[in-house]
C-alpha positions in Angstrom: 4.1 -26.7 -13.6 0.8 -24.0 -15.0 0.4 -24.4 -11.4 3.1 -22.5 -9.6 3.5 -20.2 -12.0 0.0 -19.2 -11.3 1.0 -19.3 -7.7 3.9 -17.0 -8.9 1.4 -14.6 -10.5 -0.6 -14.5 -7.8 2.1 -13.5 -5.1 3.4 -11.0 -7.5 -0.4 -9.6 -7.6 -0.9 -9.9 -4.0 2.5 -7.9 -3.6 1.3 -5.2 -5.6 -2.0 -4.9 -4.0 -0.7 -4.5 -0.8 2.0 -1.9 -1.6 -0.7 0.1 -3.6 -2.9 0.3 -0.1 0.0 0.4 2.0 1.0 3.7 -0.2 -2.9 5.4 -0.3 -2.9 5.0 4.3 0.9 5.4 4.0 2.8 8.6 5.9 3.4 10.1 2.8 0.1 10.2 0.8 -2.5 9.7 3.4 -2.0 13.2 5.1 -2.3 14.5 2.0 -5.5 12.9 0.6 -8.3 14.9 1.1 -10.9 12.2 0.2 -9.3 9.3 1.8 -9.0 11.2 5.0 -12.5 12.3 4.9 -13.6 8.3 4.5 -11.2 7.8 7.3 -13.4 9.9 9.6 -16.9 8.0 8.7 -16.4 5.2 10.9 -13.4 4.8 13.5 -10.9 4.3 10.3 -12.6 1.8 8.5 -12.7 2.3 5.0 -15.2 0.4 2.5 -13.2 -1.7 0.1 -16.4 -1.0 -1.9 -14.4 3.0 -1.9 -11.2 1.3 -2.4 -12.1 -0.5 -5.5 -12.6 3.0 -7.1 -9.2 3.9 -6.8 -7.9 3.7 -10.0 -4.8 1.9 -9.3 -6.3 -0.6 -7.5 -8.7 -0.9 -9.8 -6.8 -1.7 -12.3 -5.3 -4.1 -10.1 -8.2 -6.0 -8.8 -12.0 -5.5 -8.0 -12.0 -8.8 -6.2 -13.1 -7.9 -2.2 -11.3 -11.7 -1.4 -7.8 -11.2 -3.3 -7.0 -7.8 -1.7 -8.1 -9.2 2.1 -6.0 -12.2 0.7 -3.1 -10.1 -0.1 -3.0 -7.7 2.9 -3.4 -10.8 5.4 0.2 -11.7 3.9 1.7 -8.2 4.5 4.9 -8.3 6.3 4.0 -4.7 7.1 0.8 -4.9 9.0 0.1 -1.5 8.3 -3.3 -2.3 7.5 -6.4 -4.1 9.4 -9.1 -5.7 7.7 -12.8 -5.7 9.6 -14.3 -8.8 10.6 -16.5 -9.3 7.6 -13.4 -8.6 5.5 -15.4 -5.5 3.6 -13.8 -3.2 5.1 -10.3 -2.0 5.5 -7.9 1.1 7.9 -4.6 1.6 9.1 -3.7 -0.2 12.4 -4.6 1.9 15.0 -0.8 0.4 16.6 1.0 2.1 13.5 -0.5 6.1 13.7 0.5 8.5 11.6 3.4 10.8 12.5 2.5 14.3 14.0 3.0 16.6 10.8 5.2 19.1 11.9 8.1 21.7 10.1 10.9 19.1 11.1 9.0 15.6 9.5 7.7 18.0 6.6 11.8 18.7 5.9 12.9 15.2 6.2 10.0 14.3 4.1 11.3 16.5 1.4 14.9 15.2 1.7 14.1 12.0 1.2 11.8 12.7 -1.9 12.8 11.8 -5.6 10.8 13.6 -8.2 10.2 11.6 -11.2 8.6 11.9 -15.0 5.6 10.2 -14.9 6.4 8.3 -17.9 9.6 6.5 -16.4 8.1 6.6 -13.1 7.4 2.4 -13.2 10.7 1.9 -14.7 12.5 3.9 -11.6 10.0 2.0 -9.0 11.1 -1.7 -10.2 14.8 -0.6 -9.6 14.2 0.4 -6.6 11.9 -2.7 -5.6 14.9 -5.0 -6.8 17.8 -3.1 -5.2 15.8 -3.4 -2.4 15.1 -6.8 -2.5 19.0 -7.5 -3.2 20.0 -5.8 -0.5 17.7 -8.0 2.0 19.1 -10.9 0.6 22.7 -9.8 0.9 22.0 -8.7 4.6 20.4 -11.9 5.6 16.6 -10.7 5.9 
């Protein structure tokens, strides 16, 4: 019984990992991120989890190299690659990022929701279970 709910704690962990990359090499934040898209020209994409770990959301997260290549193996997304030697990490060179122009900026910004940081986590689970409702009333 401990057993699957540690199983249940890890998949929710493993979830959250691989939304919190999937967010930092996502269309929103990564043409944004100064740093990250500095690392991103070192070395054909890859990026270090060594540099990942230093996010602080991840961080706080995990520091563990073999739970975050665990977790983003299981992504439905497959937004992200992981290197051979599973140290290092990019966004599939399949899935670019969309050309940044007046147009994408605008629907960007219509689909935006601005948020109090202090409620911000609150606002995020609704959406995560409305989401997740909505998959299982459509069948998916």
């Amino acid at each position: 019984m401990a057993e699957n709910g540690d199983n249940e704690k890890l998949a929710a962990l493993e979830a959250k990992i691989c939304h919190q990359i999937e967010y930092y090499f996502g269309d929103f934040n990564l043409p944004r991120d100064k740093f990250l898209k500095e690392q991103i020209k070192l070395d054909e994409g890859w990026v270090p989890l060594e540099i990942m770990i230093k996010f602080n959301r991840l961080n706080r997260l995990t520091t563990d190299f073999n739970v975050i290549v665990q977790a983003l193996s299981k992504s439905k997304a497959k937004l992200m690659e992981i290197s051979a030697d599973k140290t290092k990490i990019r966004r599939s060179p399949s899935k670019p990022l969309p050309e940044v122009t007046d147009e994408y900026k605008n629907d960007v910004k219509n689909r935006s929701v601005y948020i109090v940081s202090r409620y911000i986590m609150h606002v995020i689970d609704v959406f995560r279970r409305k989401r997740v409702d909505k998959n299982k009333n459509s069948g998916t």
